[in-house]
KEVEXMI-923134 format. One record per residue (C-alpha): chain; x, z, y; residue in one letter. Coordinates in pm, 1 decimal. Layout:
N
<site kette="A" c1="X" c3="Z" c2="Y" rest="A"/>
...
END
This chain:
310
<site kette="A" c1="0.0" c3="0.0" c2="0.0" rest="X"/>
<site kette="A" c1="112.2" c3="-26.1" c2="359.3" rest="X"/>
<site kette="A" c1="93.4" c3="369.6" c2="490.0" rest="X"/>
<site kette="A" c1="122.7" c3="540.1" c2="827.7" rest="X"/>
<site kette="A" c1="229.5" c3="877.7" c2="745.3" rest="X"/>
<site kette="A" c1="169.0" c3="1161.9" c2="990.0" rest="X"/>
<site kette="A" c1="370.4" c3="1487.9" c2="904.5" rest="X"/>
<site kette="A" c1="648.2" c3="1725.9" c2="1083.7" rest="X"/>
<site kette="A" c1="779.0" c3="2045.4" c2="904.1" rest="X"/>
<site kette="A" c1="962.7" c3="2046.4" c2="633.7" rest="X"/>
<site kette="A" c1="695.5" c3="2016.1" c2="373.3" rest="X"/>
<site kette="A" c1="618.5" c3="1652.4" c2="458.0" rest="X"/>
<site kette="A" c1="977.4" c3="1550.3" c2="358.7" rest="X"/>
<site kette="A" c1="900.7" c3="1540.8" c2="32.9" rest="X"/>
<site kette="A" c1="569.2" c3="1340.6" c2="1.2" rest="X"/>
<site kette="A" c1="718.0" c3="1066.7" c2="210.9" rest="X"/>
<site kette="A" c1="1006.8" c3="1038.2" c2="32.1" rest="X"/>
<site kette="A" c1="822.3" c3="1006.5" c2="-303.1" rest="X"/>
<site kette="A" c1="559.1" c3="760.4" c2="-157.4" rest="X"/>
<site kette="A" c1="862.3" c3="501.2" c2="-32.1" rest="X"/>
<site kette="A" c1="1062.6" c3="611.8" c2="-365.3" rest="X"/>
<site kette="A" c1="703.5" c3="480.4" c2="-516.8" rest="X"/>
<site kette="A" c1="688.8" c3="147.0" c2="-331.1" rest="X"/>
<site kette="A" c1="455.8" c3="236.1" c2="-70.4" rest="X"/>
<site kette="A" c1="542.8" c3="27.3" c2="229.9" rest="X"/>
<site kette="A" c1="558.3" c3="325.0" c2="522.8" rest="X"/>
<site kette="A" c1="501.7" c3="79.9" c2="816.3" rest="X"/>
<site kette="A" c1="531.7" c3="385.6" c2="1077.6" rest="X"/>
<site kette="A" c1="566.3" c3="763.8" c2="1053.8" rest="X"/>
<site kette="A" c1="405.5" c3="952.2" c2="1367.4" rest="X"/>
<site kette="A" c1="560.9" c3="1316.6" c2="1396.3" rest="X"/>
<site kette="A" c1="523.5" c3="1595.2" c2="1691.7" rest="X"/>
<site kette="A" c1="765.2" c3="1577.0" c2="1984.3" rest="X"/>
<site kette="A" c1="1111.1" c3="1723.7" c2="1906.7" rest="X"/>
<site kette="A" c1="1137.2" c3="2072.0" c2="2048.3" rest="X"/>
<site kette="A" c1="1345.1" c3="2359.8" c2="2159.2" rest="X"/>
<site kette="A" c1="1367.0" c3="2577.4" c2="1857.1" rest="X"/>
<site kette="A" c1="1643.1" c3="2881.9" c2="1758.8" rest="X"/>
<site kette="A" c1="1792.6" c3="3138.7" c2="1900.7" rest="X"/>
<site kette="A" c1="2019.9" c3="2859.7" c2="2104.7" rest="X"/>
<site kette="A" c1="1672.0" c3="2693.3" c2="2204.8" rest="X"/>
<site kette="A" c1="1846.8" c3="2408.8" c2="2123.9" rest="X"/>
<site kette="A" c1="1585.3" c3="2080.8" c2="2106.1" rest="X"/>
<site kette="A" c1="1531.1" c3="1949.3" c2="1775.2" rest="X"/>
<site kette="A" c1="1361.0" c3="1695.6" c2="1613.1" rest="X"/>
<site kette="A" c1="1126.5" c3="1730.6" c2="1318.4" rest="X"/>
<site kette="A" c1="1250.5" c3="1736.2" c2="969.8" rest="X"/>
<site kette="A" c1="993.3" c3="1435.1" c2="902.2" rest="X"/>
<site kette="A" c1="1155.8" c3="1253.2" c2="1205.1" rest="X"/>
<site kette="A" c1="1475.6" c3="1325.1" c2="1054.6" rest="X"/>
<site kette="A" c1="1427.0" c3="1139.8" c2="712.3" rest="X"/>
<site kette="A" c1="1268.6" c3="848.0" c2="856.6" rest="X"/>
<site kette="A" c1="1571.7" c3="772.3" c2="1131.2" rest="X"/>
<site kette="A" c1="1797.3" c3="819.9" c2="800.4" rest="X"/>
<site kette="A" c1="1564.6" c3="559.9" c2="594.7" rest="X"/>
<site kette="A" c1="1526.9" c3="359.9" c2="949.5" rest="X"/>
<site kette="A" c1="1120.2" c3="383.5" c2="972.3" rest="X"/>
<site kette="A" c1="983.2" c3="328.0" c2="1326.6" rest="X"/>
<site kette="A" c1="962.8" c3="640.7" c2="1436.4" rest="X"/>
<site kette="A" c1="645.6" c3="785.0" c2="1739.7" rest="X"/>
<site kette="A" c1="586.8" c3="1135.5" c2="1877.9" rest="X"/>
<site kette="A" c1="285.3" c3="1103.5" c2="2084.9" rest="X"/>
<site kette="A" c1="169.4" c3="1437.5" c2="2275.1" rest="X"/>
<site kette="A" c1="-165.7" c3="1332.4" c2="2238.3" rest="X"/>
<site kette="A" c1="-334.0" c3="1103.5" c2="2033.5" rest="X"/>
<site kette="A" c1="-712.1" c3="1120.9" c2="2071.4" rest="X"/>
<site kette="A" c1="-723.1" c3="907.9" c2="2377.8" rest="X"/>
<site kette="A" c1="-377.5" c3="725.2" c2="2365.2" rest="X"/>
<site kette="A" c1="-465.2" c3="375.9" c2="2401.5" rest="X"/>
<site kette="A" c1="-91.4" c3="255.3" c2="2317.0" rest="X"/>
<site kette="A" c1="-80.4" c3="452.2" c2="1991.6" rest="X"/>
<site kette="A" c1="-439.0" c3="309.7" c2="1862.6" rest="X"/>
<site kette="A" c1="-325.4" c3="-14.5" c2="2005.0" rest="X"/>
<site kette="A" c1="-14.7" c3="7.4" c2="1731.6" rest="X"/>
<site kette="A" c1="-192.1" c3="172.2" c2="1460.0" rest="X"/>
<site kette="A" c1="-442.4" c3="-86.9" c2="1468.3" rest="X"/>
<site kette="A" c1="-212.6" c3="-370.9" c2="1490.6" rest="X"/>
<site kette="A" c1="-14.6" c3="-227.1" c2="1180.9" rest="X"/>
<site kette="A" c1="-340.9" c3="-231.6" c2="964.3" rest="X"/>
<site kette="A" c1="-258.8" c3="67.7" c2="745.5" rest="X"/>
<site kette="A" c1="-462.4" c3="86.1" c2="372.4" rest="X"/>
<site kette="A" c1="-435.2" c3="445.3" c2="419.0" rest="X"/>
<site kette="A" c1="-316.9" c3="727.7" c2="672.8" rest="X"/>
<site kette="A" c1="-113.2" c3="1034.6" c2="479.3" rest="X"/>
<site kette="A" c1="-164.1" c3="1314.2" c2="682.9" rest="X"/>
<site kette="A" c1="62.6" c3="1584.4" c2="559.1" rest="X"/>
<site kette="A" c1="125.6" c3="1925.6" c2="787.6" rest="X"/>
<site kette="A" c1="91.0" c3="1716.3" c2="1067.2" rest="X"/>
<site kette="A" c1="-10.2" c3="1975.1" c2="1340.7" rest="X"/>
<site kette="A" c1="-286.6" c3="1784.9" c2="1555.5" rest="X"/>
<site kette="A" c1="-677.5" c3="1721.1" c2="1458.8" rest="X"/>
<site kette="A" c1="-753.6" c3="1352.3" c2="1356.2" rest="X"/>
<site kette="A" c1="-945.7" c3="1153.5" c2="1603.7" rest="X"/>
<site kette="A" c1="-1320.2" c3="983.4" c2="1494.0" rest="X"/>
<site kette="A" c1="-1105.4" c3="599.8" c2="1578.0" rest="X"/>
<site kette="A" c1="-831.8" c3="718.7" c2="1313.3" rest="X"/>
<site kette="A" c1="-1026.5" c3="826.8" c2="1037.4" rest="X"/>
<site kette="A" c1="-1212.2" c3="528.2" c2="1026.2" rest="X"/>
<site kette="A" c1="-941.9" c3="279.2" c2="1097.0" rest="X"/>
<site kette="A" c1="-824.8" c3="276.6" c2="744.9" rest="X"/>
<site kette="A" c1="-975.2" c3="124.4" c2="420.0" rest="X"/>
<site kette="A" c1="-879.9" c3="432.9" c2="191.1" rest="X"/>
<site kette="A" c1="-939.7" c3="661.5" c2="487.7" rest="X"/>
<site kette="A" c1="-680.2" c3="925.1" c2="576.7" rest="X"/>
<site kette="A" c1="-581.7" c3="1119.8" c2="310.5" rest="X"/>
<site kette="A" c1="-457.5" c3="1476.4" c2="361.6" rest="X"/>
<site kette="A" c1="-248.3" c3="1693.1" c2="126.4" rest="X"/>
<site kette="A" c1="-355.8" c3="2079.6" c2="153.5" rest="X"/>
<site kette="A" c1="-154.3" c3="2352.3" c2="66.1" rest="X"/>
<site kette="A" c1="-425.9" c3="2529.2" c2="-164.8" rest="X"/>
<site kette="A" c1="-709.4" c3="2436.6" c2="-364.5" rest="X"/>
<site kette="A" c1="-1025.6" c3="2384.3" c2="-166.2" rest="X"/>
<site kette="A" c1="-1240.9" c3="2498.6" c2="-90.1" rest="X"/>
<site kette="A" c1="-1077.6" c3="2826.4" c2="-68.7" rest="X"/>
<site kette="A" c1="-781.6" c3="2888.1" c2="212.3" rest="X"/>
<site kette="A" c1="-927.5" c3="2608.0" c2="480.8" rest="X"/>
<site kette="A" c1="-704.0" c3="2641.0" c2="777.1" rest="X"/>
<site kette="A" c1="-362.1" c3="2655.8" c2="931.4" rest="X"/>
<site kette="A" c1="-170.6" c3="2881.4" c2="660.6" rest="X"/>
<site kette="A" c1="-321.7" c3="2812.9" c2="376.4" rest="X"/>
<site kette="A" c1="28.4" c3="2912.5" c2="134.4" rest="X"/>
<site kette="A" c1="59.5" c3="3245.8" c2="348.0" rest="X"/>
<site kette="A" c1="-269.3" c3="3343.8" c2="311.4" rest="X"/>
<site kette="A" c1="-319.7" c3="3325.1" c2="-59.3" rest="X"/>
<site kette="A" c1="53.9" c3="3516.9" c2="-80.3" rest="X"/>
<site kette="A" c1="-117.0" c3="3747.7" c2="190.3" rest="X"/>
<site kette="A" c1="-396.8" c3="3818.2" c2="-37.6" rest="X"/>
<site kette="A" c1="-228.7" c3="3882.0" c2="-334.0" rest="X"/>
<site kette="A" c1="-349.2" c3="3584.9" c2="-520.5" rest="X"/>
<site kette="A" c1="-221.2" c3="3474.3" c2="-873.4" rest="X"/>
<site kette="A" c1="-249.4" c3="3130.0" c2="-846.7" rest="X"/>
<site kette="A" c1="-265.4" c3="2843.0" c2="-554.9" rest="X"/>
<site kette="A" c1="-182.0" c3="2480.8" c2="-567.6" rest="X"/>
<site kette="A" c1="-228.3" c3="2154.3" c2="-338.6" rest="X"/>
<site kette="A" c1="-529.8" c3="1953.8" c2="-325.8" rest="X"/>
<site kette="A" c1="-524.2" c3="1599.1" c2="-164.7" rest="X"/>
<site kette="A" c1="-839.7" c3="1521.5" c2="31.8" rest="X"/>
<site kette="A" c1="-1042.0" c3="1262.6" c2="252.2" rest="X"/>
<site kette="A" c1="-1047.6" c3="1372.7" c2="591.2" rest="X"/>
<site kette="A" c1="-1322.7" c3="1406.7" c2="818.7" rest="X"/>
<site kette="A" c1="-1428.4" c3="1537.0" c2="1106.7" rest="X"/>
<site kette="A" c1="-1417.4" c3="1907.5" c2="999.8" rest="X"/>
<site kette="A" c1="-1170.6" c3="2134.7" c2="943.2" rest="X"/>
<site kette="A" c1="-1066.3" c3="2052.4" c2="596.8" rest="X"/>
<site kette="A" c1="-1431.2" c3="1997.7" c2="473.7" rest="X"/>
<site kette="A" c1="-1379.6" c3="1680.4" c2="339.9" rest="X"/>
<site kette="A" c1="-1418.1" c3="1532.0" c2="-13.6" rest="X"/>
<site kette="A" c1="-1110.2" c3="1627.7" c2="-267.7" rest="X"/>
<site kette="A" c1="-948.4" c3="1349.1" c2="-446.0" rest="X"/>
<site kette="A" c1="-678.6" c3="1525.7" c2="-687.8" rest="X"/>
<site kette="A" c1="-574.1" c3="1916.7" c2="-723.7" rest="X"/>
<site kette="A" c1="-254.8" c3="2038.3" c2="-875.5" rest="X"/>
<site kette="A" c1="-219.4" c3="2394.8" c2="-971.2" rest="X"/>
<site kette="A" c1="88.8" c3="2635.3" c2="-925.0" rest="X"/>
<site kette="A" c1="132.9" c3="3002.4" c2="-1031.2" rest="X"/>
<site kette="A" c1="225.5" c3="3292.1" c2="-784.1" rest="X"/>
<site kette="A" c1="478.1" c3="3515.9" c2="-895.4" rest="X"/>
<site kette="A" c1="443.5" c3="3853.1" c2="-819.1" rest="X"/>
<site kette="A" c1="717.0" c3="3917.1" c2="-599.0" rest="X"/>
<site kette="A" c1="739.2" c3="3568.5" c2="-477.6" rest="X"/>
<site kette="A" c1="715.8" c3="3526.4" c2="-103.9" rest="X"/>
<site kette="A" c1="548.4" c3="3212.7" c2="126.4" rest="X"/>
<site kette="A" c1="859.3" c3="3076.2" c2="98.5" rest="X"/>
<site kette="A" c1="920.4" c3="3041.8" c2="-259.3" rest="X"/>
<site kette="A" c1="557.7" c3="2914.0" c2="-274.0" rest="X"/>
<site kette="A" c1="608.5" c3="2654.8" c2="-55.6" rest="X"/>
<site kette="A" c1="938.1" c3="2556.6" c2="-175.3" rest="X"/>
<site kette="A" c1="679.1" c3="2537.2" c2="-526.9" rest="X"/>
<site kette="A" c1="455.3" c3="2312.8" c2="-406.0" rest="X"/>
<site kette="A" c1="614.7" c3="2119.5" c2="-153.5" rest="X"/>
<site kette="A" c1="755.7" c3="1905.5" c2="-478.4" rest="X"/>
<site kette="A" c1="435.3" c3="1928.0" c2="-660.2" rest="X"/>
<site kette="A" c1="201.8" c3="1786.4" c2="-364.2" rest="X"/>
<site kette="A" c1="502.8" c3="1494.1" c2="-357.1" rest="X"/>
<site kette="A" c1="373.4" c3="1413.9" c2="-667.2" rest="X"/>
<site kette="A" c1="-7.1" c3="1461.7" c2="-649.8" rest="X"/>
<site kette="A" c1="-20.4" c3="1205.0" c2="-397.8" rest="X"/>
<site kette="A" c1="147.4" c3="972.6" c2="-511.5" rest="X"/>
<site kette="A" c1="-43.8" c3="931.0" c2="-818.4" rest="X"/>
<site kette="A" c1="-349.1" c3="956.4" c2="-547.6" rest="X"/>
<site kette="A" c1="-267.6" c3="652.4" c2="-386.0" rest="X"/>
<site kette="A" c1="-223.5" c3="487.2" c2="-747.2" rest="X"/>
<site kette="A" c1="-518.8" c3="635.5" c2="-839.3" rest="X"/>
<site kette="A" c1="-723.2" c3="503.4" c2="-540.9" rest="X"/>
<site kette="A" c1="-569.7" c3="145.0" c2="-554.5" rest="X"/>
<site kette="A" c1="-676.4" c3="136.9" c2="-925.4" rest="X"/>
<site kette="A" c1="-1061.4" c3="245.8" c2="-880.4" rest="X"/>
<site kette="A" c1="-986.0" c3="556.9" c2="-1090.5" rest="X"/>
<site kette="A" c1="-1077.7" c3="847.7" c2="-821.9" rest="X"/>
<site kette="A" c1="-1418.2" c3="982.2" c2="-751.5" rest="X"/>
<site kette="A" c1="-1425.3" c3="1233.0" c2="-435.3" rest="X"/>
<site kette="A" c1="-1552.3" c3="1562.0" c2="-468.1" rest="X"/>
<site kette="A" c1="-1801.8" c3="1712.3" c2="-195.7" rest="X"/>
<site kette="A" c1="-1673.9" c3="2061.7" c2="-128.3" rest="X"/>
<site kette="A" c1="-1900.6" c3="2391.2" c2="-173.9" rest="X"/>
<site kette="A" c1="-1857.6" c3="2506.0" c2="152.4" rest="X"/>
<site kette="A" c1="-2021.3" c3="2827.4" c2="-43.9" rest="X"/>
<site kette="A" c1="-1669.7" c3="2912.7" c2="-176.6" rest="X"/>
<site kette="A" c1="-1456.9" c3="2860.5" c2="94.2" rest="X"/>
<site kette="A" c1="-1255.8" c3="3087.9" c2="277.4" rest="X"/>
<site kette="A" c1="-1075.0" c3="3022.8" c2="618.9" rest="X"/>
<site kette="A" c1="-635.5" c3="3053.9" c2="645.3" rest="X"/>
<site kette="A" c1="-614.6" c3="3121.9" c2="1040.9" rest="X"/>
<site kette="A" c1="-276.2" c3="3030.9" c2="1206.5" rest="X"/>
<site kette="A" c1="-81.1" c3="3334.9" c2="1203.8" rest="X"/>
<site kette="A" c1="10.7" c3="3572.1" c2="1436.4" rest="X"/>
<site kette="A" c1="240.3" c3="3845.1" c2="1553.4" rest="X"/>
<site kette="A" c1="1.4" c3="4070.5" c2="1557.7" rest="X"/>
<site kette="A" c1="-46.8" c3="3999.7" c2="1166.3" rest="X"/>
<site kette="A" c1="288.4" c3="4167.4" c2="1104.8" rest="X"/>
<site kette="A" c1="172.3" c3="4496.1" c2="1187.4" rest="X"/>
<site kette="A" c1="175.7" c3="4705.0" c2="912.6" rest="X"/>
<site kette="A" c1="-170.3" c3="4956.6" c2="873.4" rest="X"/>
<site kette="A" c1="-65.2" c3="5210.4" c2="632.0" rest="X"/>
<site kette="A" c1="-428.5" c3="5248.6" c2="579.3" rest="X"/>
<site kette="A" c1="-407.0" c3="4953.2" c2="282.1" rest="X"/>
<site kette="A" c1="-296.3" c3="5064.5" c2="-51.8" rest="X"/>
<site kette="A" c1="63.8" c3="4982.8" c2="-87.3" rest="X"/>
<site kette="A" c1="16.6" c3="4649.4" c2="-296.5" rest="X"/>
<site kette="A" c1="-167.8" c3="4540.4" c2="-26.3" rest="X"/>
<site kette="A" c1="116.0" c3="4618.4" c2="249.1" rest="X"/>
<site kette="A" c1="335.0" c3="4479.7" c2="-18.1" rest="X"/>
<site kette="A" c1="133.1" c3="4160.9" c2="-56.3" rest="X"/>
<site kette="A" c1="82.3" c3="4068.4" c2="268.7" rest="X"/>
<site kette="A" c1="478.2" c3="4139.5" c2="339.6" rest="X"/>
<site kette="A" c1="580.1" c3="3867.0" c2="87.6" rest="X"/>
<site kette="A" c1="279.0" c3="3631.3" c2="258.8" rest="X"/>
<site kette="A" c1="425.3" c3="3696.7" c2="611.2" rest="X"/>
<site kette="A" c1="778.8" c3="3565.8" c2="535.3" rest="X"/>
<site kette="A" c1="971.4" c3="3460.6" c2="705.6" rest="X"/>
<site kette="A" c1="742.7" c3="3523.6" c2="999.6" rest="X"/>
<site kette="A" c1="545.1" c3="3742.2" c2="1144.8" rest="X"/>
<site kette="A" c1="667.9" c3="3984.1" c2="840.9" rest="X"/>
<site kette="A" c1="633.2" c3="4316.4" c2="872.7" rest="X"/>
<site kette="A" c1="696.8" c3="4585.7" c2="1160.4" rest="X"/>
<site kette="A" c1="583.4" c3="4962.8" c2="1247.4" rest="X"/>
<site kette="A" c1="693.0" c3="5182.6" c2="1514.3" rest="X"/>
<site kette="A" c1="915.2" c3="5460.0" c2="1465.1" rest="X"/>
<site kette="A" c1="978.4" c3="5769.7" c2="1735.2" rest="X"/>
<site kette="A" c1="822.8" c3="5500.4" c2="1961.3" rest="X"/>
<site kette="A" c1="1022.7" c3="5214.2" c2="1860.4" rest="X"/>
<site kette="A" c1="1003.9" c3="4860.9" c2="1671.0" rest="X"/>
<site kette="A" c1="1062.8" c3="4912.5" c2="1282.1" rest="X"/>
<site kette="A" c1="1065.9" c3="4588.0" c2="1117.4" rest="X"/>
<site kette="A" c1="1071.8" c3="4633.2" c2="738.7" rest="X"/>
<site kette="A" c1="1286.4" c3="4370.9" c2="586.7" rest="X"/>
<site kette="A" c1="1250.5" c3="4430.3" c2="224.3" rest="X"/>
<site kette="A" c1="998.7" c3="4647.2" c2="72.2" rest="X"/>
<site kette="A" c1="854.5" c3="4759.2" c2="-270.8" rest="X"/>
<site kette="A" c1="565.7" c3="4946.4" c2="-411.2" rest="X"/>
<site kette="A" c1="651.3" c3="5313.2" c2="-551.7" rest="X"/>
<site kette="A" c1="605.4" c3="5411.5" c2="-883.8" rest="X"/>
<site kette="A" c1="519.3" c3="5752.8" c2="-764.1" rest="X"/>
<site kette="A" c1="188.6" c3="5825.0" c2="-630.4" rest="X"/>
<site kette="A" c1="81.4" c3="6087.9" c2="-337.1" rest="X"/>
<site kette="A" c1="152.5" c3="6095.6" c2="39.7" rest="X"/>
<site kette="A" c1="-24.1" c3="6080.7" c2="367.2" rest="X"/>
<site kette="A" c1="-109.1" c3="5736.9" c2="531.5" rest="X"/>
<site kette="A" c1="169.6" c3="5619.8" c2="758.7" rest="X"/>
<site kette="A" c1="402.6" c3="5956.0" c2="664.9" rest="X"/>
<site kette="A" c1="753.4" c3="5903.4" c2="545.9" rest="X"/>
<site kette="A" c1="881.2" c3="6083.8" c2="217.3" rest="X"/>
<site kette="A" c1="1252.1" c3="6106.6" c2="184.6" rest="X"/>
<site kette="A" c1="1350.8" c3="6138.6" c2="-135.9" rest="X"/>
<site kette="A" c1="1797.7" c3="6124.5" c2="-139.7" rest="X"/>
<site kette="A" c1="1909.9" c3="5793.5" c2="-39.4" rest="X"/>
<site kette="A" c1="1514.7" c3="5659.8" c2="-61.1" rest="X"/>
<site kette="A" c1="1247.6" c3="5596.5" c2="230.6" rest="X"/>
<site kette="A" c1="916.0" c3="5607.3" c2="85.2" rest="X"/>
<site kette="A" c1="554.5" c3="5612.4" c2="349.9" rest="X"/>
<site kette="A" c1="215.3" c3="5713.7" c2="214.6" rest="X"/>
<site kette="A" c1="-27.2" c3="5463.6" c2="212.8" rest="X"/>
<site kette="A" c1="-398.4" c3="5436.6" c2="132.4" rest="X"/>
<site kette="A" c1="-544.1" c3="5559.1" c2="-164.9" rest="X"/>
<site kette="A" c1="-243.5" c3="5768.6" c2="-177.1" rest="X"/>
<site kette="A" c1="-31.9" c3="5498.1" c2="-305.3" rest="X"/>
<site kette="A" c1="361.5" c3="5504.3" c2="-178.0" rest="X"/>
<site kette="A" c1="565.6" c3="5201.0" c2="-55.8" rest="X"/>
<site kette="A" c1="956.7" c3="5232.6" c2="-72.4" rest="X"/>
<site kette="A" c1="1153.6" c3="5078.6" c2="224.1" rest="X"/>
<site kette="A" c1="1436.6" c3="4917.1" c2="59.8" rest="X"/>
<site kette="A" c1="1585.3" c3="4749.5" c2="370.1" rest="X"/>
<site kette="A" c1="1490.7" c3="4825.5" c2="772.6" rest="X"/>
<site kette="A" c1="1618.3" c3="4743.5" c2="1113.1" rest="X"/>
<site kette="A" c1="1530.7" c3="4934.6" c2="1394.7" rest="X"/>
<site kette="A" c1="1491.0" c3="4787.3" c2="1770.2" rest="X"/>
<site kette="A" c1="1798.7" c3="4669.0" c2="1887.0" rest="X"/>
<site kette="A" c1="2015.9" c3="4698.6" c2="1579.9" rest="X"/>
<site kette="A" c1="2098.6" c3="4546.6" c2="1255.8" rest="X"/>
<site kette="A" c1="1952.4" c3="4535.6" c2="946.6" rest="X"/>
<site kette="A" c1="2057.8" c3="4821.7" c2="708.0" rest="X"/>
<site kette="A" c1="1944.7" c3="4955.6" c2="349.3" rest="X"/>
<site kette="A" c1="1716.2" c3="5233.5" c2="307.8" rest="X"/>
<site kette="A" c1="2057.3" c3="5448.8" c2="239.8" rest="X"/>
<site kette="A" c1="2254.3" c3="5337.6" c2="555.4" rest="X"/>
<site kette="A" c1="1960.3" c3="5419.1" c2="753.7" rest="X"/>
<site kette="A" c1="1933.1" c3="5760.6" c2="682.8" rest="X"/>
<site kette="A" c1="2218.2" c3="5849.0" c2="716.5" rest="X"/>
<site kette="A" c1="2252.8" c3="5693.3" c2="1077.2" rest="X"/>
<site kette="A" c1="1934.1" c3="5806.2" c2="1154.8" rest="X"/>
<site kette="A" c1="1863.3" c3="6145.7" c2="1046.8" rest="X"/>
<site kette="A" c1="1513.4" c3="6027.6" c2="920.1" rest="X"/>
<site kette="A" c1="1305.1" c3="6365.8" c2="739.0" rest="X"/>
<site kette="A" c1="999.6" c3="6385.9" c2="577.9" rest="X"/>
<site kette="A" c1="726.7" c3="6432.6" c2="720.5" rest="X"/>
<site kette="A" c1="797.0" c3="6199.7" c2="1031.1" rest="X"/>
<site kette="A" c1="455.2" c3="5923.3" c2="1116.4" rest="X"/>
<site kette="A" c1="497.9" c3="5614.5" c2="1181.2" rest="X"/>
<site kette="A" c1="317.7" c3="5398.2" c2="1350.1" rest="X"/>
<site kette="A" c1="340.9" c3="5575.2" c2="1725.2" rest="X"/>
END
């Protein structure tokens, strides 16, 4: 087929890689504008923008697109069979879903209907789920509402973070659509309305997300830890200032007050709900480095009995 392919982190990489390692003609590959990104604030472009220079695909970065007379001018001159919209970062206009004969077709980072949104693999993590997987779709004008074409699924480990779940399915949504677009060329896919009855909605993240409320049981601190990574992650307040909790586990041992620490030798251990403990295996208080449990106390003169949280 001859594809546009809309994408910009680096979970695109992979699916347009494997679509042009397919055959695919990718006649143009339409990524966000390069930005400043860190701790130099250096401006850089988009993974997705990266690969394509290397395999020398024409290469846009529109700031808009819903009104952008040039860019429908070249998408419609290009004729695409279908538009692969993978992590892209910007809502499909009405003109570009219908300018296609397959439609666009979106790969999702979960299987819908469940996790609709913007973090869809950091939500399930969040939520302690046991499995997830990627689902490629027809896009419409909803927020992933439309009709599913093909669903792969992938098991969460336990103490698997976001990132070892996305560096899971990533490959396996490469895969899924390519043998979409062989599917679709072939006659061999029926789409699949969605029960909107089931779904469930994966809001962007935010900072505030990281806080931790010591009024969850301690697998659920835990789980939402290993969703959170690498960011927002996880941060309390200690004697009034920022405590981010770098690595964390849930206690064996039971008992303790909701936000109180337990020191137990060279181990930092805070009650959580349902009296369930969480051990703080790795911290780094406001304005200094990161440090094990062990180092910490000792620099810190941490005791029992101590809240955080204020």
């Amino acid at each position: 087929m001859k594809l546009v392919f809309c994408g910009t982190p680096e979970f695109g990489v992979p699916t347009l890689e494997a679509v042009m390692a397919a055959g695919h003609e990718v006649a143009l590959v339409v990524t966000q504008p390069d930005r400043a990104a860190g701790r130099g604030m250096e401006v850089q472009a988009p993974p997705v923008k990266r690969v394509a220079m290397e395999r020398r695909v024409p290469v846009v970065q529109p700031e808009k697109i819903k009104n952008n007379e040039e860019f429908r001018s070249r998408l419609e001159e290009i004729r695409p069979d279908a538009i692969l919209v993978v992590a892209y970062g910007r809502i499909i206009p009405l003109w570009m879903l219908e300018l296609p004969r397959f439609g666009n077709i979106n790969l999702h980072g979960s299987l819908l209907p469940k996790y609709r949104g913007a973090a869809p693999i950091q939500w399930a993590v969040a939520n302690g789920e046991l499995v997830t997987g990627v689902t490629t779709m027809q896009l419409d004008a909803g927020l992933d509402t439309g009709d599913m074409l093909l669903a792969q699924v992938c098991p969460i480990g336990q103490e698997e973070t976001a990132v070892d779940v996305y560096e899971c399915l990533a490959p396996l949504g490469a895969k899924l659509m390519v043998k979409t677009l062989h599917h679709l060329e072939a006659g061999l896919i029926y789409p699949e309305a969605q029960d909107d009855s089931l779904a469930t909605f994966a809001p962007i993240l935010k900072r505030a997300d990281g806080w931790i409320d010591f009024s969850r049981t301690a697998k659920q601190i835990y789980d939402r830890w290993r969703g959170f990574q690498p960011w927002p992650g996880a941060h309390t307040l200690l004697r009034g200032k920022k405590l981010i909790v770098q690595r964390m586990h849930v206690s064996g041992a039971g008992g303790g007050e909701p936000g109180v620490l337990i020191v137990q030798g060279e181990a930092l251990l805070v009650g959580c709900g349902d009296g369930s403990l969480i051990e703080l295996d790795e911290v780094q208080l406001e304005g200094k480095r990161r440090m094990s449990a062990a180092e910490f106390l000792r620099g810190n003169q941490v005791r029992s009995g101590e809240r955080l949280g204020l």
